[in-house]
C-alpha positions in Angstrom: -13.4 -41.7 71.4 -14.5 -40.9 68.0 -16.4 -37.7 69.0 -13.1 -36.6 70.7 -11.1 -37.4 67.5 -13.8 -35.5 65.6 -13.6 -32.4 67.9 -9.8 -32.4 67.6 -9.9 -32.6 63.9 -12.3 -29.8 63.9 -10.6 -27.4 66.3 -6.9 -28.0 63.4 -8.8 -27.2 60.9 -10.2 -24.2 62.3 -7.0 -23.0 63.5 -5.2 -23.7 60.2 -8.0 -22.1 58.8 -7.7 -18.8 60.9 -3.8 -18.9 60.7 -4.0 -18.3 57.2 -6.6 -15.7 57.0 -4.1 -13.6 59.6 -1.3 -14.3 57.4 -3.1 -13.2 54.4 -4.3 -10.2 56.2 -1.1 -9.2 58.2 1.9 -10.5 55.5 -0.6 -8.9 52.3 -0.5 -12.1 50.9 -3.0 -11.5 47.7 -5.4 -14.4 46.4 -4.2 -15.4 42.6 -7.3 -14.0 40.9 -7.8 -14.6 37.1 -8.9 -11.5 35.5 -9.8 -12.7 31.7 -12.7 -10.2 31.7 -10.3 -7.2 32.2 -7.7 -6.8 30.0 -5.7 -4.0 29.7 -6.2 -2.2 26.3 -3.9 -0.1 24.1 -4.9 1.5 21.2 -2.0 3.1 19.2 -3.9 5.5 16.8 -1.3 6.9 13.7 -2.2 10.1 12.2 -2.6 10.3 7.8 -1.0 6.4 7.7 -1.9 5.0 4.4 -2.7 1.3 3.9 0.6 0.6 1.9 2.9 2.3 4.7 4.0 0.0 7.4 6.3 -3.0 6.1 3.4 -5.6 6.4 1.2 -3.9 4.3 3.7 -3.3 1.4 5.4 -0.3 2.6 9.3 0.8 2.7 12.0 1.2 1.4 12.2 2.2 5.4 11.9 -0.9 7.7 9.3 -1.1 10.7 10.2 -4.3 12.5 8.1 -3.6 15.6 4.7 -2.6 13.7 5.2 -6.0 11.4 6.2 -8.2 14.9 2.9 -6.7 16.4 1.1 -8.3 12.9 3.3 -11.7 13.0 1.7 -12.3 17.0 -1.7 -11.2 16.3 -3.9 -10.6 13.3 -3.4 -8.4 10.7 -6.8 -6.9 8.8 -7.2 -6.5 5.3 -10.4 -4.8 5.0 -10.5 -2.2 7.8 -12.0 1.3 7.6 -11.7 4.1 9.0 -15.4 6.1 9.6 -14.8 9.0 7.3 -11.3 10.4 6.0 -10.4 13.4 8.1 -9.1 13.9 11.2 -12.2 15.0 13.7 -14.8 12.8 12.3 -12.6 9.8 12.4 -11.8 10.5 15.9 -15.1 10.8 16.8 -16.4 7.4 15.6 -13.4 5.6 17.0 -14.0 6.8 20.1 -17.9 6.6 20.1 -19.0 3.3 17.8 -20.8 5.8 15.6 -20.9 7.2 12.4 -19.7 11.1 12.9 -22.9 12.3 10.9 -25.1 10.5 13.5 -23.3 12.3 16.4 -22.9 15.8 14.5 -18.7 15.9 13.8 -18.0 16.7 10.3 -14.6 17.8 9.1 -11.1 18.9 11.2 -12.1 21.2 13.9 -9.7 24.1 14.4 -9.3 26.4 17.5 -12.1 28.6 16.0 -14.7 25.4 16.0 -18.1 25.9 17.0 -19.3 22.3 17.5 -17.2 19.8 19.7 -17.9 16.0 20.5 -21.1 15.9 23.2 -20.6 15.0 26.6 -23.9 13.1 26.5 -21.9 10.3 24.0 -20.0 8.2 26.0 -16.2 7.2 24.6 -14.5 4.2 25.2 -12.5 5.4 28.1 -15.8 6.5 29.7 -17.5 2.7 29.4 -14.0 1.4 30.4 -13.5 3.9 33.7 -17.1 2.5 34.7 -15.6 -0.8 34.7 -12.3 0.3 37.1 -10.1 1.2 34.6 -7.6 3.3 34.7 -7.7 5.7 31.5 -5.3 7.7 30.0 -4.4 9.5 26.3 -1.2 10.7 25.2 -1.7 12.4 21.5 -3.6 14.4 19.1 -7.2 15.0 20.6 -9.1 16.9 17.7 -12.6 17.5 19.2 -13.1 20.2 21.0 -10.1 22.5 22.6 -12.1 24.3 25.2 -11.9 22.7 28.9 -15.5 21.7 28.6 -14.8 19.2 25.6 -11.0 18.3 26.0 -10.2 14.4 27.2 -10.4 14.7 31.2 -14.1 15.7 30.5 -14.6 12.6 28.3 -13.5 9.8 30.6 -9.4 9.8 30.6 -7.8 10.5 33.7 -5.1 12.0 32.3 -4.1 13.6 29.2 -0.6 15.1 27.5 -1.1 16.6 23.9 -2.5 18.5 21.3 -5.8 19.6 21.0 -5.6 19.4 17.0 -3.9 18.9 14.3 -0.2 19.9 13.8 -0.7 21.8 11.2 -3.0 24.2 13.0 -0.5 27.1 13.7 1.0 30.3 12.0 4.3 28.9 10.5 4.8 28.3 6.7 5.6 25.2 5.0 9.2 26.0 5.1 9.2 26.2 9.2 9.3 30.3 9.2 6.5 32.2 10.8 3.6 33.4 8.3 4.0 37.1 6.8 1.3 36.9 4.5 -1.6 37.8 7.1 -4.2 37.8 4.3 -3.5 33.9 4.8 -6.0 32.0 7.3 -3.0 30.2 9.1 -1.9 33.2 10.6 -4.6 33.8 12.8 -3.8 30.6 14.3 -2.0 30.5 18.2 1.5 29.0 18.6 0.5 25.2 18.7 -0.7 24.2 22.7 0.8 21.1 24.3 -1.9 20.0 26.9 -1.6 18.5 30.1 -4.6 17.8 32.1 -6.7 20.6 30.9 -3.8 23.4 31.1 -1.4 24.6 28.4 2.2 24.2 29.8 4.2 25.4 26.4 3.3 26.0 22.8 5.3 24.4 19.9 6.2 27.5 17.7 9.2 25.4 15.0 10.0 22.7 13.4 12.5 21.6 15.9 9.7 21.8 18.3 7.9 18.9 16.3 10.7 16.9 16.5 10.2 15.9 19.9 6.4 14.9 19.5 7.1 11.6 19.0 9.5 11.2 21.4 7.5 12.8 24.0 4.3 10.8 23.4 6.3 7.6 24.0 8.0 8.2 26.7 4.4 9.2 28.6 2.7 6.5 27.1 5.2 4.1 28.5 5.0 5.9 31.8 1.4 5.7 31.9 1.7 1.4 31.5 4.3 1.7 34.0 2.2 3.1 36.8 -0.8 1.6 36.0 0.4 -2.4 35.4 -1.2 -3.7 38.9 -4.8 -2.6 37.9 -6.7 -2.9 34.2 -6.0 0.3 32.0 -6.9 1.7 29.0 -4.0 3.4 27.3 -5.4 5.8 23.8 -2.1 6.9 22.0 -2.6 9.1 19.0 0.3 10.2 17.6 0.7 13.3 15.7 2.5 11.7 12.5 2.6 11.0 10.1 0.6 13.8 9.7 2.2 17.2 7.8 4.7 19.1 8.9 6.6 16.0 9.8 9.3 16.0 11.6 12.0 13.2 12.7 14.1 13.3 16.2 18.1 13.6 15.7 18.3 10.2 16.8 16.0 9.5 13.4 16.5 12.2 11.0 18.5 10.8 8.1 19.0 7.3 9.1 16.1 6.1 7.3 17.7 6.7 3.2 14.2 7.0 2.4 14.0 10.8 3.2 12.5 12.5 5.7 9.0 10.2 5.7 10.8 7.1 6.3 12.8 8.6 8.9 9.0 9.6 10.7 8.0 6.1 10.1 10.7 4.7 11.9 10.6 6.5 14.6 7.1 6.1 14.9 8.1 2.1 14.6 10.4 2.7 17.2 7.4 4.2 19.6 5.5 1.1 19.2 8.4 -1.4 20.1 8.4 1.0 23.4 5.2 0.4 24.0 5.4 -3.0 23.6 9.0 -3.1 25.5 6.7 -1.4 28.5 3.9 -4.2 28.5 6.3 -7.3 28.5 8.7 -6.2 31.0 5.7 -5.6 33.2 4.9 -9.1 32.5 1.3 -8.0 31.2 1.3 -8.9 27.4 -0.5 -11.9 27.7 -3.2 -9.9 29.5 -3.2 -6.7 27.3 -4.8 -6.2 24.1 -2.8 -4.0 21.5 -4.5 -2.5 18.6 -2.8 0.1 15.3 -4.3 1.4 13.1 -5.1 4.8 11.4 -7.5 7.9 11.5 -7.4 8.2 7.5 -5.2 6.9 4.4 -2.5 9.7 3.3 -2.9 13.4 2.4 -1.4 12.7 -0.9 -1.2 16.3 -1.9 2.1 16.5 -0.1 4.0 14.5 -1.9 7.3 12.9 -0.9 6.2 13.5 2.8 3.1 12.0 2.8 2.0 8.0 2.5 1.0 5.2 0.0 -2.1 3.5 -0.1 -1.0 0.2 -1.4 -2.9 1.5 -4.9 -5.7 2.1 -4.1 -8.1 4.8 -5.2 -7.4 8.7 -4.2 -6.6 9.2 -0.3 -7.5 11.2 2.7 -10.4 13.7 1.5 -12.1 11.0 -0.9 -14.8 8.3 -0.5 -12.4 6.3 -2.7 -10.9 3.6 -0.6 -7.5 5.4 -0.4 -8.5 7.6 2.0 -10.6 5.4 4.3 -9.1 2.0 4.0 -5.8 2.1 6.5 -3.5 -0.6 8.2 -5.1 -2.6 11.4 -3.7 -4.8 13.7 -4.8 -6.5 16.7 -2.2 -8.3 19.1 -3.7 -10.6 22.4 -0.8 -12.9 23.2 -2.5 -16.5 24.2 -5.7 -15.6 22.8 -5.5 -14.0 19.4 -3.9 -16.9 17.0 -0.6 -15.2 16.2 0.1 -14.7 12.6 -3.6 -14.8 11.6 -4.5 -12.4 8.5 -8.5 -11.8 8.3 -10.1 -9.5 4.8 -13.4 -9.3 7.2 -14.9 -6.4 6.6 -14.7 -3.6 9.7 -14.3 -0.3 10.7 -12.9 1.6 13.7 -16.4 1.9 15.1 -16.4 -1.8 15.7 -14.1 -1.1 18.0 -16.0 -0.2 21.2 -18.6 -2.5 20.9 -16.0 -5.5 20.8 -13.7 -4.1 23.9 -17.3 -3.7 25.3 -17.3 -7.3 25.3 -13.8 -8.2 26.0 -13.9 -6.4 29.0 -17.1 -6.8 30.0 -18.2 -3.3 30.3 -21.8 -1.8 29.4 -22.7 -0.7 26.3 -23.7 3.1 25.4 -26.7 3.9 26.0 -27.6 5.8 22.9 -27.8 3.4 19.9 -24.4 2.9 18.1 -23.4 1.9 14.7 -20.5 -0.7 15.8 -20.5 -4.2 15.4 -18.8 -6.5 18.2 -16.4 -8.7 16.3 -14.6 -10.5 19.3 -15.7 -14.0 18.1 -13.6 -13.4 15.0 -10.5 -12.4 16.7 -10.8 -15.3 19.4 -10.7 -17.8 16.5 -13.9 -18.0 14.9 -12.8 -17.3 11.0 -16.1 -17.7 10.0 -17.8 -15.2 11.9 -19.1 -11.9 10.3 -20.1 -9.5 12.1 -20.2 -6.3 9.2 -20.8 -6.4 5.5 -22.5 -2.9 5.1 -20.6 0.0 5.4 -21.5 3.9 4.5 -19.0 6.3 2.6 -20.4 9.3 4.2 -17.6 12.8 3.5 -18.4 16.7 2.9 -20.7 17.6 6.1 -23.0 14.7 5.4 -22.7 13.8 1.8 -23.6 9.7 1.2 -21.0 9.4 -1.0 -20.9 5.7 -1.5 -22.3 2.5 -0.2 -20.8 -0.8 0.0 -22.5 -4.2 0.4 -19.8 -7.4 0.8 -17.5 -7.1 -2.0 -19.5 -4.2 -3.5 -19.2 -0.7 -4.0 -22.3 1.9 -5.2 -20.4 5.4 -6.3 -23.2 8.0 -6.0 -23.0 11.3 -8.6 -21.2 14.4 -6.3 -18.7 16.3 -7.1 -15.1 15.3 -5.3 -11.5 16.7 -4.7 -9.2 14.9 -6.8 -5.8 14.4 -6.7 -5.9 13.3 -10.4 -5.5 15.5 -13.2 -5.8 18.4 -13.3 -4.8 18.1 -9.5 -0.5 18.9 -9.0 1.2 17.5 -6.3 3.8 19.0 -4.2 7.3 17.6 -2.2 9.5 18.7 0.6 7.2 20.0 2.5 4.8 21.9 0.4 1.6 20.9 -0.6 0.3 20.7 -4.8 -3.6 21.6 -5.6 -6.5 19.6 -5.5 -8.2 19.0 -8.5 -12.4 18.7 -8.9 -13.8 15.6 -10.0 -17.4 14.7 -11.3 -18.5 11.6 -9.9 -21.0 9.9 -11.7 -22.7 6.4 -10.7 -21.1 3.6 -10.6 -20.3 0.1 -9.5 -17.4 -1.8 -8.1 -16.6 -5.2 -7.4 -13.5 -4.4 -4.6 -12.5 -8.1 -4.4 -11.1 -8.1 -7.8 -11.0 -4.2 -8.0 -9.4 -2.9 -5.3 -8.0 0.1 -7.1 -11.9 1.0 -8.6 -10.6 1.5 -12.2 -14.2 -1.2 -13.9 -17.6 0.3 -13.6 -20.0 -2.3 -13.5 -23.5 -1.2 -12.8 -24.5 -2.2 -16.8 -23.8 -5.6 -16.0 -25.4 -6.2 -12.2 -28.5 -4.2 -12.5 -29.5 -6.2 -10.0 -26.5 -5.3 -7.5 -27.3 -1.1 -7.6 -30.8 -1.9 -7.3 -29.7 -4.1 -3.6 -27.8 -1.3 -2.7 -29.7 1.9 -4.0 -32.3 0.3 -1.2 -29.5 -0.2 1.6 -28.4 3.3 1.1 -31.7 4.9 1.6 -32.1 3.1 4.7 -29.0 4.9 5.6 -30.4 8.4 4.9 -33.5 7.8 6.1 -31.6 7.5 9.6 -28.6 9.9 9.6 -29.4 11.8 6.3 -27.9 12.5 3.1 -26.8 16.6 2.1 -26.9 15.1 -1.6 -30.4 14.2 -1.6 -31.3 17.2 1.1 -32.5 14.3 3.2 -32.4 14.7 7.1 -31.8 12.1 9.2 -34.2 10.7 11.8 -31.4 9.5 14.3 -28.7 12.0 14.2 -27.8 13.7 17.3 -26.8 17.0 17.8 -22.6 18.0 18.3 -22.0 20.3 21.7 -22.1 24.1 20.9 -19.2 25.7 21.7 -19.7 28.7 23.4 
């Protein structure tokens, strides 16, 4: 009797058993899965935003409610840097973990560039796609606008931009084509909007930049749209704030703070969309959101470009205005919301930490990022940087820093000082030179780097005289004529 029950009991389990696998085969009934090591990623990267700019960080009079609601439900950094402060080499070490002089990108590369960034480094998207992600970038691309370097041959699936900077065309300041053809702008093209790897129109006005941001949005929100059953990777790099800008119809003028705050609120307005996108897929609480900047703001321009929440100089300087920018980190459930952290980090640290997060595999070429994932999980305590290199020019070691310490090496620098002018509406001033000479700051209580004080810590530019020839012994130094041991080489362009 008891074997029978036992045999009975066996063959309902069984069938119950085998019932549900042919419903969950025939009715495509899915397994709950929990997917903690794949979150979707978003990085929203703003073009020439200075530190001061958004709300948060000190900025209006304009308002930028959905850029400050991103920092009130995540974490807001203090101390964050950008790798160098222009356009290309910044790109370049967000996208890789490196420094740009270890992977040969100097400067803002044009249509008539020679280098471009190597295939052989592998990008974010790249380590991401390896690890089933869907990839995509809307935006400003700025490393190579030849087929062989644009973004479907660095690991996105799917690209809608420019190749570079806005800028890069034949019209004037005033939005009127260039007569003067003694002028290097007018040997540039009509600007290219790329999709894939295929020019579909050229932005030749004004007008046309007016629909940039816009544009950018709407794809970007598309791309979350088709993508929100599987883990993406979503790079957005918008084209402002960078010069000429240029506001919508359904911006322009609503600002009353001119023609900049108008940008910034549209640009605002772009990340609520983006956000908007995520939640009403029911994804936020699996998606990690990061802003932040390529540089601080080309201050030459005036009344239409940023504020770096006063600090030193701006983009084009080692001085902390042009490298230190705005960074935010939202993770709904696992980043404490509210959370403010004056860590030291930089955009390289980046890759290394989504490497983590998402549990992809590291490059396999050395990098210079840091993995700072325990901080932003909860972990207040952790550091994970407190060296950072001010490399600018090609490969000039401008400046080293070393925890609340900064070493100013002698060079010679554009200034926007005296006897530099600075323009508005549009039109650019004149940099000044500068004559660096040595010096020290203490950036905790001297942000602004107004107080040499190498006579009193003797001891401190000794510390980091030694860190910084560690640094050019490995990726060199064009003030010293030291070549690095580490550097690799950029990808000719042919």
């Amino acid at each position: 009797m008891i074997k029978s029950i036992k045999l009975t009991l066996g063959i309902v389990l069984t069938g119950s058993i085998g019932l549900l696998a042919f419903s969950a085969k025939h009715l495509h009934i899915k397994p709950k899965t929990e997917t903690p090591s794949s979150p979707n990623v978003v990085i929203i990267f703003m073009d020439d935003m200075g530190y001061g700019d958004p709300v948060c960080y000190g900025g209006g009079p304009y308002k930028t409610p959905n850029i400050d609601a991103l920092a009130n439900q995540g974490m807001r950094l203090t101390n964050f840097y950008a790798a160098q402060a222009v356009c290309s080499a910044s790109r370049s070490a967000l996208l890789t973990g490196c420094y740009p002089t270890r992977i040969g990108i100097s400067g803002a590369l044009d249509h008539n560039s020679k280098i471009a960034l190597n295939p052989n480094e592998e990008t974010i998207a790249e380590l991401l796609k390896a690890r089933g992600y869907a990839t995509g970038m809307v935006g400003k691309w700025h490393l190579g606008n030849h087929v062989p370097f644009l973004p479907l041959q660095h690991g996105f699936d799917e690209y809608l931009g420019l190749p570079y900077s806005n800028d890069m065309w034949p019209v004037y300041y005033d939005g009127t084509p260039y007569t003067d053809t003694t002028n290097y702008r007018s040997t540039y093209p009509p600007l290219p909007l790329i999709e894939g790897n295929n020019t579909i129109r050229t932005l030749k006005t004004l007008e046309d930049q007016s629909t940039l941001t816009k544009l950018y949005t709407e794809r970007a929100v598309a791309f979350i749209n088709k993508n929100k059953r599987k883990p993406f990777f979503l790079y957005l790099a918008h084209s402002m704030v960078h010069v000429p800008i240029a506001a919508s119809n359904a911006f322009k003028g609503k600002s009353g703070a001119g023609l900049f705050g108008d940008v910034m609120e549209e640009v605002d307005w772009s990340v609520g969309e983006v956000v908007k996108a995520i939640q009403a897929n029911h994804i936020q609480d699996n998606t990690i959101v990061i802003f932040t900047s390529d540089n601080g703001p080309w201050l030459i321009f005036g009344n239409h470009a940023g504020n770096t929440g006063g600090l030193r100089e701006g983009k084009g300087t080692a001085w902390d205005g042009g490298l230190k920018v705005p960074a935010i980190i939202s993770w709904p459930g696992k980043i404490k919301a509210g959370t403010v952290s004056s860590r030291l980090l930089t955009t390289m640290d980046i890759l290394p930490t989504l490497v983590d997060l998402c549990q992809a595999k590291m490059p396999a070429n050395k990098i210079d990022g840091l993995d700072f994932s325990k901080l932003i999980l909860g972990d207040e305590n952790y550091i994970a940087r407190d060296e950072f290199a001010y490399y600018y020019d090609r490969n000039n070691l401008k400046a080293i820093r070393k925890g609340q310490w900064k070493l100013v090496f002698p060079a010679t620098s554009q200034t926007y000082g005296p006897p530099a002018t600075i323009g508005r509406d549009g039109f650019p001033g004149k940099y000044g030179t500068d004559t660096v000479k040595l010096a020290l700051y203490n950036l905790y209580r001297d942000p602004g780097e107004d107080r040499d004080l190498k006579e009193q810590y003797p001891e401190v530019v000794q510390q980091l005289s030694a860190i910084a020839d560690k640094y050019r012994q490995a990726l060199g130094d064009g003030l010293t004529k030291t070549v690095g041991t580490e550097v690799r080489p950029a990808a000719v362009v042919q």
